[in-house]
C-alpha distance (Angstrom), angle and dihedral (degrees) to the residues before:
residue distance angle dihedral
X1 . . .
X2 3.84 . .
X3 3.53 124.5 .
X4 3.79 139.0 161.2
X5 3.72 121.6 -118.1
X6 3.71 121.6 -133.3
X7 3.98 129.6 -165.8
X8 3.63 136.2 -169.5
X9 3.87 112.7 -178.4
X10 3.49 133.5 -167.3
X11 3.36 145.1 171.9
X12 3.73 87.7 -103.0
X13 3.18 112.3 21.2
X14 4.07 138.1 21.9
X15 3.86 116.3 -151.6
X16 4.10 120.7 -162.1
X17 3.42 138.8 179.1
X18 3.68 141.0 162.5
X19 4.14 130.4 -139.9
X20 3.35 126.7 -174.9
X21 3.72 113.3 -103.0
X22 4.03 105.5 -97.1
X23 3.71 91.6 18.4
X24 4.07 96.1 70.4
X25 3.99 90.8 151.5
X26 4.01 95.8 55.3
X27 3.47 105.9 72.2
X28 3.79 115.6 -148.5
X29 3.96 105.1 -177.1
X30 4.10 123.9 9.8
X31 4.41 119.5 164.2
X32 3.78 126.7 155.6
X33 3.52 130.2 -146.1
X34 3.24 149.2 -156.2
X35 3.73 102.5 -104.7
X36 4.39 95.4 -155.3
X37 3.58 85.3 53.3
X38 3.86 94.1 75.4
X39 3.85 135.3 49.4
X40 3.68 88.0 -126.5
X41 3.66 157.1 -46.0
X42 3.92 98.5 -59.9
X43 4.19 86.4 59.4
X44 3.96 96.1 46.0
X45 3.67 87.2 54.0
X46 3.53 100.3 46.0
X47 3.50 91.8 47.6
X48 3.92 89.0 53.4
X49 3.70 86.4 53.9
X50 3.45 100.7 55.4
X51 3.78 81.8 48.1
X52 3.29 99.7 56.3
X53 3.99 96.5 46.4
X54 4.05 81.9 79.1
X55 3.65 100.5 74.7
X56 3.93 96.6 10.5
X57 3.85 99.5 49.5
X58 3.72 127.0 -132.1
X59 3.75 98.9 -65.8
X60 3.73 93.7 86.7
X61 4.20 105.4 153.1
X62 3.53 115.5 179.9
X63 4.15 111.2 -158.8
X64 3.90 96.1 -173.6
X65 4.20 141.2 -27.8
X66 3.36 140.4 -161.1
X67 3.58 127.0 -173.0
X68 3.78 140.9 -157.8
X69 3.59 106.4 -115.1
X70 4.25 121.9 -164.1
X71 3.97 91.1 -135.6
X72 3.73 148.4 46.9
X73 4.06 117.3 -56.5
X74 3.08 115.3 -160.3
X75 4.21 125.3 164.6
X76 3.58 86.0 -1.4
X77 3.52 96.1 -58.8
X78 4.35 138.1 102.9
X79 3.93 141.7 -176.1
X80 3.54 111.0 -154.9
X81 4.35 106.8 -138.4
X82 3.87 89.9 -158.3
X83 4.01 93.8 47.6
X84 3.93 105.9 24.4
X85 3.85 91.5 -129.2
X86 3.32 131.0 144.3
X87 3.48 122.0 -151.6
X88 4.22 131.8 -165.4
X89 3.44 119.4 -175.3
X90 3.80 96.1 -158.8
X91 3.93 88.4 53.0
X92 4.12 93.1 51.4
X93 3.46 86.8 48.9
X94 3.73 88.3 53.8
X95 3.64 97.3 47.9
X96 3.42 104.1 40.2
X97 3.97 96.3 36.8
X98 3.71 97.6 -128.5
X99 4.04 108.4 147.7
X100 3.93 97.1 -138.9
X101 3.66 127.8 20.6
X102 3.77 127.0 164.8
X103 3.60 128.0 -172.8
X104 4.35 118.6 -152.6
X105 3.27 129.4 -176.9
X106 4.04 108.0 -85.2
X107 4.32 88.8 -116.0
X108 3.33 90.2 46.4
X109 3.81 84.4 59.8
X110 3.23 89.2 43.1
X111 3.92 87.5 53.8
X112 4.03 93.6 54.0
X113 3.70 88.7 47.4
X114 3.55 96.0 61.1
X115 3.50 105.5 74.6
X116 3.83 87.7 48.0
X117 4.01 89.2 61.5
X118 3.83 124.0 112.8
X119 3.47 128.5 -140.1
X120 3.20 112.4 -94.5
X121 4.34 84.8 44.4
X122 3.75 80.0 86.1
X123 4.19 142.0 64.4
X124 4.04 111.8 -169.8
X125 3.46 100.0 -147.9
X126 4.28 87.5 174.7
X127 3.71 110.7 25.6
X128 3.91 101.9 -173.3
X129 4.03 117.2 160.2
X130 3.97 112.4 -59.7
X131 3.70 121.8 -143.5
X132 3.69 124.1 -140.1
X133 3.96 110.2 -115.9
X134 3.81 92.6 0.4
X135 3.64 118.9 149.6
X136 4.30 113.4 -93.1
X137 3.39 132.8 -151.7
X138 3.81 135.7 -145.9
X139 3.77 131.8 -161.1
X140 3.84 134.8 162.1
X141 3.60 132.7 173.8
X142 3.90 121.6 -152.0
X143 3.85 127.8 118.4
X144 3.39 82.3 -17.8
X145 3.97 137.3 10.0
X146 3.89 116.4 -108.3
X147 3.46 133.2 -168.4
X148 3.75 147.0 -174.7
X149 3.63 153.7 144.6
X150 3.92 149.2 -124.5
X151 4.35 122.2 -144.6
X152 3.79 110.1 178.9
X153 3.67 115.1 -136.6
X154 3.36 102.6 -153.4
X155 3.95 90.1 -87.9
X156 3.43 107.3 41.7
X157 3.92 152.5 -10.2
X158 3.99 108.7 -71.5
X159 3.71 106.0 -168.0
X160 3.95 125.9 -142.1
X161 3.92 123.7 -150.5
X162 3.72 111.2 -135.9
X163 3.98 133.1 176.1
X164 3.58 102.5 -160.6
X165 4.11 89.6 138.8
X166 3.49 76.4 84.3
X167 3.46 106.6 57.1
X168 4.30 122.8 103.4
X169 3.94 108.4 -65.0
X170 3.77 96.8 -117.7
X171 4.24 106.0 -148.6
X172 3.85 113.9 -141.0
X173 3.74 96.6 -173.7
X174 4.01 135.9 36.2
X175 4.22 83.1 -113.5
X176 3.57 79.4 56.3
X177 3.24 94.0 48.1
X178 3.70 98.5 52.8
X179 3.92 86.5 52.6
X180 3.54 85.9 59.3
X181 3.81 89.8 52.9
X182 4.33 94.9 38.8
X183 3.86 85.3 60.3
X184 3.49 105.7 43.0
X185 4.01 83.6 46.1
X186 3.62 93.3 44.6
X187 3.88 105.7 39.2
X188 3.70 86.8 39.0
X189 3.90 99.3 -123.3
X190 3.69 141.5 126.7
X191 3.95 97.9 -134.1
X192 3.81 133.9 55.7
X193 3.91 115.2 -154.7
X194 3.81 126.6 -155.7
X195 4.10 81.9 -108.9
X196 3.27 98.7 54.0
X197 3.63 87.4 71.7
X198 4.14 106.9 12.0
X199 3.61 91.6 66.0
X200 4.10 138.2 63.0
X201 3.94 99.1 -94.8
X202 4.16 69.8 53.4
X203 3.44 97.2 51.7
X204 4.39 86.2 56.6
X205 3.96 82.9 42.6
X206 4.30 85.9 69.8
X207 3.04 92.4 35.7
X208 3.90 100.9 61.5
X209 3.94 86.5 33.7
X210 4.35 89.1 56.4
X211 3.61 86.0 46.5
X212 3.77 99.0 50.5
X213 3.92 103.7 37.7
X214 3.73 103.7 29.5
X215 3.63 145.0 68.9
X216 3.68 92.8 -108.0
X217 4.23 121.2 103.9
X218 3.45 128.8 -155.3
X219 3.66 120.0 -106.0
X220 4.48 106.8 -129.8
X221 3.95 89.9 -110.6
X222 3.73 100.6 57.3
X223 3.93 89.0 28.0
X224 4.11 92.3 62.7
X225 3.87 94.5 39.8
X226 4.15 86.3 52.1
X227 4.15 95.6 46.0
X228 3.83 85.8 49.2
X229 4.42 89.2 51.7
X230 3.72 87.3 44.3
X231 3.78 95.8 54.2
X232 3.99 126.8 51.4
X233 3.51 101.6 -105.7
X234 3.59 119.1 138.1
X235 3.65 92.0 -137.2
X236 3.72 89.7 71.1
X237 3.77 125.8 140.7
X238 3.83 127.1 -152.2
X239 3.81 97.8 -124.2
X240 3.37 93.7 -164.7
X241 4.39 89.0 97.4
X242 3.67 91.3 56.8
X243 3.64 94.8 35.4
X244 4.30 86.0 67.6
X245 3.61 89.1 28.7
X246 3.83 92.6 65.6
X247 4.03 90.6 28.9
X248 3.86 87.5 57.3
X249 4.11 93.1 43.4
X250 3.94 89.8 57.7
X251 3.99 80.6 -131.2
X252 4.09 97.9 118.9
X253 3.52 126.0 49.7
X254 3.61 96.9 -161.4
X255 4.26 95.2 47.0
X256 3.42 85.1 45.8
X257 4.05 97.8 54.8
X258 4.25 82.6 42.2
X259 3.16 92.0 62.1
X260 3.98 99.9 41.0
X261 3.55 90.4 60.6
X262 3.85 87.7 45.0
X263 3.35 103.5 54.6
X264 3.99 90.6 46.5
X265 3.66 95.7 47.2
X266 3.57 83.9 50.2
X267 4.22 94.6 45.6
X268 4.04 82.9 56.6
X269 3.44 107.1 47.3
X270 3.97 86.7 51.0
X271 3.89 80.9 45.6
X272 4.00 91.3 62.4
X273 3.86 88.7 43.1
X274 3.61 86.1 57.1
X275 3.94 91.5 48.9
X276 3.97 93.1 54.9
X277 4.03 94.1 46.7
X278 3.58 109.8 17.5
X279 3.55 99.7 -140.4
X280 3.95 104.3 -149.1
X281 3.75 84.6 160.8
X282 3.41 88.0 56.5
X283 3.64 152.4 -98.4
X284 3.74 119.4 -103.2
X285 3.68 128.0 -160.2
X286 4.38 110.1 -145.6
X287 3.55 133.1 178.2
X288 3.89 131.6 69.7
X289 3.96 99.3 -79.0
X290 3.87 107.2 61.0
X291 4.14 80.9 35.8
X292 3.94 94.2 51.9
X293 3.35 95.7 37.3
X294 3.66 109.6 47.7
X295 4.03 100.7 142.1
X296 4.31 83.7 66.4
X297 3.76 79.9 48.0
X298 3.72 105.8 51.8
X299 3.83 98.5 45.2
X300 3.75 102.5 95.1
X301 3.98 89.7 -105.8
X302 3.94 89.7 100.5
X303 3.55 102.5 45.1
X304 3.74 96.6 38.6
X305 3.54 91.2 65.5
X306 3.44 94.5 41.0
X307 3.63 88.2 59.6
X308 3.48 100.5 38.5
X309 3.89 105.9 94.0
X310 4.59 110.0 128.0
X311 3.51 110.9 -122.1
X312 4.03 107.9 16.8
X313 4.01 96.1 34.7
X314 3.25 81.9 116.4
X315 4.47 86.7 67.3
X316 3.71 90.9 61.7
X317 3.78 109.1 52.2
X318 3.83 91.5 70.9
X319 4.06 95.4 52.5
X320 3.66 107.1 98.4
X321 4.07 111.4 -125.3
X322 4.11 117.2 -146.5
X323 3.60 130.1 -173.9
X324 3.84 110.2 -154.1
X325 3.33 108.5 -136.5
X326 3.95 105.8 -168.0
X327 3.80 118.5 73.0
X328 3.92 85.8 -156.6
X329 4.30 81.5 74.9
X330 4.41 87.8 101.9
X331 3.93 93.7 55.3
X332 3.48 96.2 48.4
X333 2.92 93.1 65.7
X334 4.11 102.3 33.4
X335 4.05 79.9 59.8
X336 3.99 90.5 52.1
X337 4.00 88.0 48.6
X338 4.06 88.8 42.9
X339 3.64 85.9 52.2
X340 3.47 99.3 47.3
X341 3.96 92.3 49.3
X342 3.83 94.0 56.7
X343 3.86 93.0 48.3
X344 3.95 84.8 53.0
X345 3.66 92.1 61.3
């Protein structure tokens, strides 16, 4: 049997599955992994293979893939920052003996799989006044922050890799400010990126910042899971679940005030995205923390600093603002980019 192989990978976690070629909807094989558990993409999908060959059988052929990759491709070829991999399309193609395989940025993944989203795929937390063919925007923080954007040709959506998560982190407040200074003191560097904070190893940043230079003290729960981050056991928990968790419960001061200045550093950095595109399409929010954790989302703290930019506020109220809810958003559109590869042949 035929099928096309689709990717999303992360800095966490890598996401496969495999359709059969002219049936791109039906899904006939789909596992996640850990992405640290493997040496790199070429192991992950072999694994995955020899996964599949359970319920699929042996006759697994693979016509052409392309995978969402968390990083800059260019000529057909990434390193992943958060993973240290480097990845070559012509060499996976080698390896694992698939005829085409293209590698995209993961938001511009993201990007294709938009249009392929239903309803009820999305929650418009700002619904402003959409424009037909306008350009759209996509950003999404998680171990990382990724960003992109849609141009319409005059036929369809054309989508644009960006890496803006990288750009200077631009303090709006002397708290801010202060974070800026906690960081560069406490990761022992000279610049501050938009990531650094606009992201969930971000989210911790805030955290230990709060606890250090303000009045607020650490309850023992949150305390215990944070000394265990901070030190390199192996036991170690990313806090950043309980860290909403708690925010969203109203039941810790401290996660609470985290994730206040989150969420609004977060509503203004998607706030200057919308500035350098205007998005009248839209602006939609991926990965799993604005989805998870759409009570911090909903409150007015997002979309107030989204909005809140002097002179040309006025520009932003009338962009509609989306919060993708399915993680699966990458791989829809890896499999429309597979598909499109193998009908180019």
């Amino acid at each position: 049997m035929k099928y096309l192989l689709a990717g999303d990978l992360g800095g966490t976690k890598t996401l496969l599955r495999l359709v059969e070629v002219g049936s791109l909807t039906i899904v006939a094989f789909e596992r996640s992994h850990q992405s640290r558990d493997y040496p790199g993409l070429v192991a992950i999908v072999q694994s995955f293979l020899a996964a599949a060959q359970v319920p699929l059988g042996l006759e697994i052929e693979i016509v052409s893939a392309c995978f969402g990759i968390a990083g800059a491709v260019i000529d057909g070829a990434s390193y992943l920052p958060n993973l240290d991999w480097h990845i070559d399309a012509t060499k996976i193609a080698s390896i694992l003996e698939i005829p085409q395989v293209k590698l995209i940025n993961d938001f511009v993944a993201i990007g294709y799989g938009i249009g392929q989203l239903r309803p009820e795929d999305l929650h418009t937390i700002q619904t402003g006044q959409p424009h037909q063919n306008a350009p759209k925007a996509v950003i999404g923080a998680g171990t990382g922050l990724g960003q992109g954007f849609l141009i319409h040709n005059g036929t369809d959506y054309q989508v644009v890799a960006a890496e803006g998560g990288h750009t200077d982190f631009a303090a709006r407040s002397i708290a801010e400010f202060e974070l800026w200074q906690y960081i560069c003191t406490h990761k022992q560097i000279a610049r501050v990126s938009t990531e650094r904070v606009v992201s969930g190893p971000g989210i911790v940043s805030i955290y230990q910042y709060l606890r250090d230079k303000s009045h607020f003290s650490e309850t023992p729960e949150v305390a215990n899971v944070v000394k265990l981050w901070e030190s390199p056991s192996e036991n170690a928990v990313d806090p950043t679940a309980l860290i909403s968790a708690l925010a969203i419960a109203k039941t810790d001061p401290l996660c609470q005030a985290t994730m206040q200045m989150f969420v609004s550093a977060y509503g203004a950095e998607a706030g200057n995205l919308a500035l350098k595109i205007l998005p009248y399409g839209g602006i939609y929010l991926a990965g799993g923390i604005a989805a998870k954790n759409l009570a911090l989302f909903t409150d007015g703290t997002f979309t107030t600093a989204f909005n809140h930019k002097g002179r040309v506020s006025h520009l932003l109220g009338n962009i509609p603002v989306h919060v993708i809810l399915t993680p699966q958003v990458g791989l829809l559109g890896a499999v429309a980019q597979a598909a499109q590869l193998h009908s180019m042949r």
